[in-house]
C-alpha positions in Angstrom: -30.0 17.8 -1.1 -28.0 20.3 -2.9 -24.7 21.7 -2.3 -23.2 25.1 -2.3 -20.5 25.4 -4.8 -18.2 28.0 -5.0 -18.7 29.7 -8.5 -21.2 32.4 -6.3 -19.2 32.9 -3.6 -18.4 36.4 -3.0 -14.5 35.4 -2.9 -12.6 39.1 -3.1 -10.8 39.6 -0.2 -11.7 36.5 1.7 -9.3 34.3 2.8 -10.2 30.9 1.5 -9.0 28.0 3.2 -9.2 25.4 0.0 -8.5 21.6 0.8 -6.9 20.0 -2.3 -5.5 16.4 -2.6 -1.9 16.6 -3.6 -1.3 13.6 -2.2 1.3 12.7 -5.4 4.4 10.3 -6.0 8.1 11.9 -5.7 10.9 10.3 -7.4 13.9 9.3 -5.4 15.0 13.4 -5.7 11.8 14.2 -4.2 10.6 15.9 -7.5 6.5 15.5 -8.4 7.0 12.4 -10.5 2.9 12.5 -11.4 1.6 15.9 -11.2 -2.4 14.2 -11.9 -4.0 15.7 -9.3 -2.1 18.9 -8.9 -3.6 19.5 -12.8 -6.8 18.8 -11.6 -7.0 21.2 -9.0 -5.8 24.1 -11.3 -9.3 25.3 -12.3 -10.7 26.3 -8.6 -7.2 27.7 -8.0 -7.9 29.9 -10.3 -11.0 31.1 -10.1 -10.1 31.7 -6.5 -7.0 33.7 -7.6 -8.9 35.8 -10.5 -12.1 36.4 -8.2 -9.3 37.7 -5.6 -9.5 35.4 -2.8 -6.1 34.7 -0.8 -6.0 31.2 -1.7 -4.4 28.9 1.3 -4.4 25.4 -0.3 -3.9 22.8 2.7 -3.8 19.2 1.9 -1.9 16.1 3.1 1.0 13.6 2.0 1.5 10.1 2.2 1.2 8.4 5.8 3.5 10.5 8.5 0.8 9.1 11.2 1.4 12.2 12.9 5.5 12.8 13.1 7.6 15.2 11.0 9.0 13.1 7.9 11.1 15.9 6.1 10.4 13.5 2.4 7.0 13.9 3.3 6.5 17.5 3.0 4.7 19.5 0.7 7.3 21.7 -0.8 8.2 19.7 -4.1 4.4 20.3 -4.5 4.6 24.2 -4.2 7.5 23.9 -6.8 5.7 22.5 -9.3 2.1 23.9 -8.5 4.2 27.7 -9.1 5.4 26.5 -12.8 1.6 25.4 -13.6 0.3 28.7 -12.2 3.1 30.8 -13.5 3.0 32.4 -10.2 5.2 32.0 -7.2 3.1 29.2 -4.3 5.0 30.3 -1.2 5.0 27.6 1.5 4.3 27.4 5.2 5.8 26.5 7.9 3.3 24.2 9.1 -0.8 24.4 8.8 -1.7 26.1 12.0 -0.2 28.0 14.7 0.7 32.4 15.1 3.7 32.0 11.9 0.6 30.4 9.3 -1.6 33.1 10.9 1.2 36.2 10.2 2.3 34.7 7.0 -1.7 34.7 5.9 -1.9 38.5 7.2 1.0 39.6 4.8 -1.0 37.8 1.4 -2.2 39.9 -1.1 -5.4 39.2 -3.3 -4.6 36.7 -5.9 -2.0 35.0 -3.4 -1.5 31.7 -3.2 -0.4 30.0 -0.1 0.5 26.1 0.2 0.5 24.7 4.0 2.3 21.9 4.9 1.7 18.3 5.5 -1.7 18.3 7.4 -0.8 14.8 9.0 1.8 16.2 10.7 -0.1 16.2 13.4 -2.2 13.0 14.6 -5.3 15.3 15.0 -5.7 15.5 11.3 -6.8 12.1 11.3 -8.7 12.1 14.6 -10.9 14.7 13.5 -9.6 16.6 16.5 -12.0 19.5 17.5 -9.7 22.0 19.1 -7.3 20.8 15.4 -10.5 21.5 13.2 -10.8 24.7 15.2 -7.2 26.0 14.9 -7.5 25.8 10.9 -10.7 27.3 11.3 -9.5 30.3 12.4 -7.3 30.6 9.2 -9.8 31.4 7.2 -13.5 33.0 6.3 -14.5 30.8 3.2 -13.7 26.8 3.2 -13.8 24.8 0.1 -13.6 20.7 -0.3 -12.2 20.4 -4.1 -10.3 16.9 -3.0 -12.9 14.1 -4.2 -10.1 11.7 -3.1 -10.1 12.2 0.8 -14.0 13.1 0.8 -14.5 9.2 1.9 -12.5 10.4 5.2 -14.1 12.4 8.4 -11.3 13.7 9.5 -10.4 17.4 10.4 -9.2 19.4 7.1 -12.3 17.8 5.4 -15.0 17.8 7.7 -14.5 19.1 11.2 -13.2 22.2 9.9 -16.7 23.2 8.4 -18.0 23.3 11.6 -16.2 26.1 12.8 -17.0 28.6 9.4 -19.8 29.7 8.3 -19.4 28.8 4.5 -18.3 25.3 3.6 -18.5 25.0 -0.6 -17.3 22.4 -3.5 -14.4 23.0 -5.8 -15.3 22.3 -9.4 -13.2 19.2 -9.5 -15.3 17.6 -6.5 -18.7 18.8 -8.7 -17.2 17.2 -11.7 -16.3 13.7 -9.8 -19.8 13.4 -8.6 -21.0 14.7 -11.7 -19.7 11.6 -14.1 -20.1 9.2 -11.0 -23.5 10.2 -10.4 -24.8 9.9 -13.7 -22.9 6.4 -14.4 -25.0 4.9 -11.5 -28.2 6.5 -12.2 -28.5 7.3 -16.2 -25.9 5.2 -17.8 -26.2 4.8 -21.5 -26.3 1.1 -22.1 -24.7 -1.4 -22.7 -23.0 -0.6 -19.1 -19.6 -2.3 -18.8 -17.5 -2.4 -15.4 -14.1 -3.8 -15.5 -13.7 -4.5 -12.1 -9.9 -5.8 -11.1 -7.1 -5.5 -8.2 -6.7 -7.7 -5.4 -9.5 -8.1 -3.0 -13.0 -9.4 -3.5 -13.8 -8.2 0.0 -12.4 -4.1 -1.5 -15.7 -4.8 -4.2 -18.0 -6.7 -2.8 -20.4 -3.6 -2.2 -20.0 -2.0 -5.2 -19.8 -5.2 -7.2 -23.0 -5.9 -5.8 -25.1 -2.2 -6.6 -23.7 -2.3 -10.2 -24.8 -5.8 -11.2 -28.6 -3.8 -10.3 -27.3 -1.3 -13.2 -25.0 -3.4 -15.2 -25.0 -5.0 -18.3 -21.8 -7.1 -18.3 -19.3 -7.0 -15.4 -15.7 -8.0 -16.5 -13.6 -9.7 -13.7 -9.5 -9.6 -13.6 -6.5 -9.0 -11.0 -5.7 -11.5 -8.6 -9.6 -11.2 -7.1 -10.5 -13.4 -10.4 -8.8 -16.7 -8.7 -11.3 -16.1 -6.0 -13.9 -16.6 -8.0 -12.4 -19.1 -10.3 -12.1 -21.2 -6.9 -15.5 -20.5 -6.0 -16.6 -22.3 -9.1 -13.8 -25.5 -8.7 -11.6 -24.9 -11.0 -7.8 -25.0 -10.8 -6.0 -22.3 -9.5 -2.3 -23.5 -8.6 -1.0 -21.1 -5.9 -2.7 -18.0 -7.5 -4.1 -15.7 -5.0 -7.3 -15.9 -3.3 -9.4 -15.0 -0.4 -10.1 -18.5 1.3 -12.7 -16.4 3.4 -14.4 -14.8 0.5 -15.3 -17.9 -1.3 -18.8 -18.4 -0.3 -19.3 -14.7 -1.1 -17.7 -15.2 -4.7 -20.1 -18.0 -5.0 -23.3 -15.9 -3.9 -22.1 -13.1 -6.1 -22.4 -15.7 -9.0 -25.2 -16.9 -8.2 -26.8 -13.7 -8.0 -25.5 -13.0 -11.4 -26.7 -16.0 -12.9 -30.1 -15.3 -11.3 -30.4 -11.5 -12.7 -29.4 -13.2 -16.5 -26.5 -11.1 -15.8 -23.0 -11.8 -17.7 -20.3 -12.0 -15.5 -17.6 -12.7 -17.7 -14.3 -14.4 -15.8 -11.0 -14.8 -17.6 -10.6 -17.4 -20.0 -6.9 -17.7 -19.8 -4.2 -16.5 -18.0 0.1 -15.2 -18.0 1.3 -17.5 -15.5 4.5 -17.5 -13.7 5.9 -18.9 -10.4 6.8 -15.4 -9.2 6.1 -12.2 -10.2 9.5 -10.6 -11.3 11.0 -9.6 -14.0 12.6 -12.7 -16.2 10.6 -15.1 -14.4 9.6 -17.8 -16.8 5.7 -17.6 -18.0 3.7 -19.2 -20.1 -0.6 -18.7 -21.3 -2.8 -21.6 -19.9 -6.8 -21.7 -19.9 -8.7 -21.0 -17.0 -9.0 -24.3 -14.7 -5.4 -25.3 -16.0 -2.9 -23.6 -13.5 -0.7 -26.0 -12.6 0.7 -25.6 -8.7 3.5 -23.8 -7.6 2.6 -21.1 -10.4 0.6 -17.7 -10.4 -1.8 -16.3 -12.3 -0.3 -13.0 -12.5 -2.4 -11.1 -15.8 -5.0 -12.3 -18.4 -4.3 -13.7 -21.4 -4.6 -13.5 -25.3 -8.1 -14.7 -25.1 -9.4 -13.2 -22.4 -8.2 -9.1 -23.8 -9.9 -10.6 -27.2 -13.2 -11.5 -25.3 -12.6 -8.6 -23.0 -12.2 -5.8 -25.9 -15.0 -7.2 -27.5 -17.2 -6.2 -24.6 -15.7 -2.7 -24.3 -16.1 -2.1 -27.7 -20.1 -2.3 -28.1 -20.2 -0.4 -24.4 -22.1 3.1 -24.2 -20.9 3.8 -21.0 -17.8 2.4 -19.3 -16.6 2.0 -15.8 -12.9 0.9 -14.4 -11.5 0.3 -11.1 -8.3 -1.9 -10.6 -5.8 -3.5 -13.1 -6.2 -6.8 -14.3 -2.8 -7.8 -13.7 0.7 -7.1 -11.6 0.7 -4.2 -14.5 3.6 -2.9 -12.8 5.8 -5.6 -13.9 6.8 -5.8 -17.3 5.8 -9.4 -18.4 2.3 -8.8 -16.7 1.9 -5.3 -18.0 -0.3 -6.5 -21.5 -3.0 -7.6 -20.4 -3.8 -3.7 -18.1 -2.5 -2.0 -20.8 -4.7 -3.4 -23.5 -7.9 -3.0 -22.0 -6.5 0.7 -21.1 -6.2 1.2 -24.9 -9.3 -0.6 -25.7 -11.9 1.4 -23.5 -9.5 4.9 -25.1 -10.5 3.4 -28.8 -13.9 2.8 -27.3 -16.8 5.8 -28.3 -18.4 4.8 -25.1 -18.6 8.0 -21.7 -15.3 6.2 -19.7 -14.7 7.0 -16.7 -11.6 5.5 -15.0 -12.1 5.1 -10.7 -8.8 6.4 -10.0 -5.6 4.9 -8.5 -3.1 2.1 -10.4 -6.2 2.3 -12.8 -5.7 6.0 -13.6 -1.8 4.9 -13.6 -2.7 2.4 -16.3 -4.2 4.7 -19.0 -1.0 7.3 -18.7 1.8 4.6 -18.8 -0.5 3.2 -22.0 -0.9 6.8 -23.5 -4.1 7.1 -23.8 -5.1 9.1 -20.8 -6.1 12.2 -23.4 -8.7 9.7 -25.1 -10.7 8.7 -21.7 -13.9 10.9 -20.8 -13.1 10.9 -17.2 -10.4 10.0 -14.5 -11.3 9.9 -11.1 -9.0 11.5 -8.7 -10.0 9.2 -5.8 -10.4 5.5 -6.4 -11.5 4.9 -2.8 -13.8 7.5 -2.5 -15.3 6.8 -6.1 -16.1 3.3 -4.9 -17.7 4.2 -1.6 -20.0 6.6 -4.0 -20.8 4.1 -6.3 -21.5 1.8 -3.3 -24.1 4.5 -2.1 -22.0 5.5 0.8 -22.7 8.9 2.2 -19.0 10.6 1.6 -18.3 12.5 5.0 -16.4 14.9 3.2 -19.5 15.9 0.5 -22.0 15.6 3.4 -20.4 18.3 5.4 -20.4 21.0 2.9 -23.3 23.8 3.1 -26.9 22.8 1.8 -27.8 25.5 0.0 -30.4 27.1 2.3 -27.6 26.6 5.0 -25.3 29.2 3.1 -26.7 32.3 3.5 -26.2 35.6 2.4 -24.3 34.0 -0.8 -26.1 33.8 -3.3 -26.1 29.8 -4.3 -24.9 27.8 -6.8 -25.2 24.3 -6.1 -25.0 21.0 -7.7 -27.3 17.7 -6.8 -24.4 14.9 -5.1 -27.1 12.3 -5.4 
C-alpha cells in the first residue's frame, strides 16, 4: 500500500507536528558530540519551513523512563539544530500542556519549534491515548521522518495519528525504506551482508530472510564464537550464546543446503580482557586457548573479508566485527569500514556502532547510504510491519491533499 508523503501537503500555515529522532550522544559538557541524525533531518525541516508551516519538531532522548533528567533534555539539540538552520530553534518547556499550546500560538510561518524530551512522561512509551491525544491537539498536519523509532508503537509515532487527520513521511523515512527496500527485493548481485555485534539471537530473523537473497554472508563480533562452537571448534572463554548453539548449527546447515557461502573468521585478535594495554596476540580459528577472548578478526580474515566486499554489487552492514571501541580491537571494524567505502558496490550501512564505524574511519562521505535506525532497519529487512510506517495515511486515506506517496514494501 502506498504512503502519503509530505512533498504535496498543502503546509502554509499549518502547524506541523514533525517527529524527528535526535536521539544523539553529548559529551561530558552536554554539547551534540554526533550531530548524524540531526543532519539528516535537515531536508524535511526545510521544506516545512520554506513551504511555511510552523514546524514543532518533537522527538525523544536517551532512556528517562518517564522522570525529568535535566542531562537528558533536548536543549543542546536546539543549539546545534539553530547553527545548521541559521535560524534561531526556540525550545519548550515540555511537549504538551496550555505553555506548548501559547508558545505554538505566538509562531510565525517558517518557525521552528523544538519540544522537549517526549519520555518525560511514561505515556510516551505506553502509547497512552489521552498522551497521543494531548500532542494531537498541537497540531493540524503530523509527519514521521524518524526511520529509527518507526520499529516502536508508542505515542509520538503512532498513537498520535489517530487523533489527526493527516499523518505523512518525511523524506528521510522515504529515503530509509527506499535503499532498504530495494536491497531486499532488487539487489544487484553479488549481494554481500557483513553481519557482526553480539547476539545471534539480535539476527537470527534477518540472518535467516537474507541467506533467501544473499550471495555471501560474512560473520564477525562476538556472535562469530557462537557459531564457531556450533561447529566444535575452540573458542577459549570468547563469548557465546550457550542457548543459541543449536540455532547457529541450523543456520549452517541451512546455508550449506542453499550452496550458500557463509564465511566465518579465519583468525582472530585475542586477549584475556578487553582493555586498553592488555596483551594480544593473532591465532587461527579453533586455536583460542582458555582464559583468552576473541575480541576482533584478524589479518586473514579482513584479507578474505575485503576480498568479498570488493567483487560485491550491492552491500549490506549491521554490527562491528570487533570491540571497535577499543583501540587494540579497532582494525579489524575499521578495515572493512574502508574496504566497503573503496568498494563501487550500492552500500548501505544499518545504522548504530556500524554507522559509528565508517565516521571514526573517515569514510562516511564514500558510503551510498547510512541508516539512521539500526533496529528498525533490521526489523524491515526481517519483513516486520514497522508500527511507525504502518500508521501513516494510505494515500486514499488522505484526502483533500493531493498525494504523493511512496511504496514501503
Amino acid at each position: 500500500m502506498q504512503k502519503l508523503t509530505i512533498d504535496r501537503l498543502e503546509l502554509k500555515g499549518k502547524r506541523v507536528l514533525l517527529r524527528v529522532d535526535f536521539n544523539v550522544p553529548l559529551d561530558k559538557s552536554l554539547r551534540v558530540s554526533d550531530d548524524t541524525r540531526i543532519r539528516a533531518a535537515l531536508p524535511t525541516i526545510r521544506y516545512a519551513m520554506d513551504k511555511g508551516a510552523k514546524v514543532i519538531l518533537i522527538s525523544h532522548l536517551g532512556r528517562p523512563q518517564g522522570k525529568v533528567i535535566p542531562e537528558m533534555s533536548l536543549r543542546p539539540v536546539a543549539v546545534r539544530l539553530s547553527e545548521l538552520l541559521g535560524k534561531e530553534v526556540r525550545m519548550a518547556e515540555d511537549c504538551v500542556g496550555e505553555k506548548v499550546k501559547a508558545e505554538i500560538e505566538r509562531m510565525k510561518e517558517g518557525e521552528v519549534l523544538l519540544l522537549e524530551n517526549c519520555r518525560f512522561h511514561k505515556e510516551e512509551e505506553e502509547n497512552d491515548p489521552a498522551f497521543s491525544r494531548a500532542l494531537a491537539e498541537l497540531a493540524d498536519i503530523y509527519v514521521n521522518d524518524a526511520f529509527g523509532t518507526a520499529h516502536r508503537a508508542h505515542a509520538s509515532t503512532v498513537g498520535v495519528t489517530r487523533f489527526l487527520p493527516v499523518a505523512a513521511a518525511g523524506f528521510l523515512m522515504q529515503k530509509e525504506i527506499r535503499y532498504l527496500r530495494d536491497a531486499i527485493q532488487r539487489p544487484e548481485r553479488p549481494f554481500v551482508a557483513i553481519l557482526g555485534g553480539a547476539k545471534v539471537s539480535d539476527k537470527i530473523g534477518v540472518i535467516r530472510t537474507l541467506m533467501t537473497k544473499l550471495d555471501s554472508p560474512l560473520i564477525g563480533g562476538a556472535m562469530a564464537y557462537t557459531f564457531e562452537k556450533a561447529q566444535g571448534l575452540a573458542v577459549g572463554s570468547s563469548r557465546v550464546e550457550e542457548d543459541k548453539i543449536a540455532l547457529a548449527r541450523e543456520l549452517l546447515q541451512d546455508a550449506s543446503a542453499r550452496g550458500l557461502r557463509l564465511l566465518l573468521p579465519q583468525d582472530h585478535v585475542v586477549a584475556p580482557t578487553a582493555e586498553p594495554g592488555a596483551p594480544t596476540q593473532v591465532v587461527a580459528s579453533g586455536s583460542i586457548p582458555e582464559g583468552w577472548k576473541g575480541l576482533d578478526i584478524g589479518p586473514r580474515t579482513i584479507e578474505a573479508y575485503g576480498a568479498e566486499i570488493a567483487r560485491a554489487r550491492t552491500i549490506f552492514w549491521n554490527g562491528p566485527l570487533g570491540v571497535f571501541e577499543v583501540e587494540p580491537f579497532s582494525r579489524g571494524t575499521l578495515a572493512i569500514a574502508r574496504a566497503i567505502a573503496a568498494s563501487t558496490a550500492t552500500s548501505i550501512v544499518g545504522g548504530g556502532d556500524s554507522a559509528a564505524a565508517v565516521t571514526q574511519a573517515g569514510v562516511a562521505e564514500a558510503i551510498t547510504h547510512i541508516s539512521t535506525g539500526g533496529g528498525a532497519s533490521l526489523e524491515f529487512l526481517e519483513g516486520i510491519e514497522l508500527p511507525g510506517l504502518a500508521a501513516l495515511n494510505d494515500v486514499e486515506e488522505a484526502q483533500p491533499q493531493p498525494p504523493s506517496c511512496f511504496d514501503p514494501g
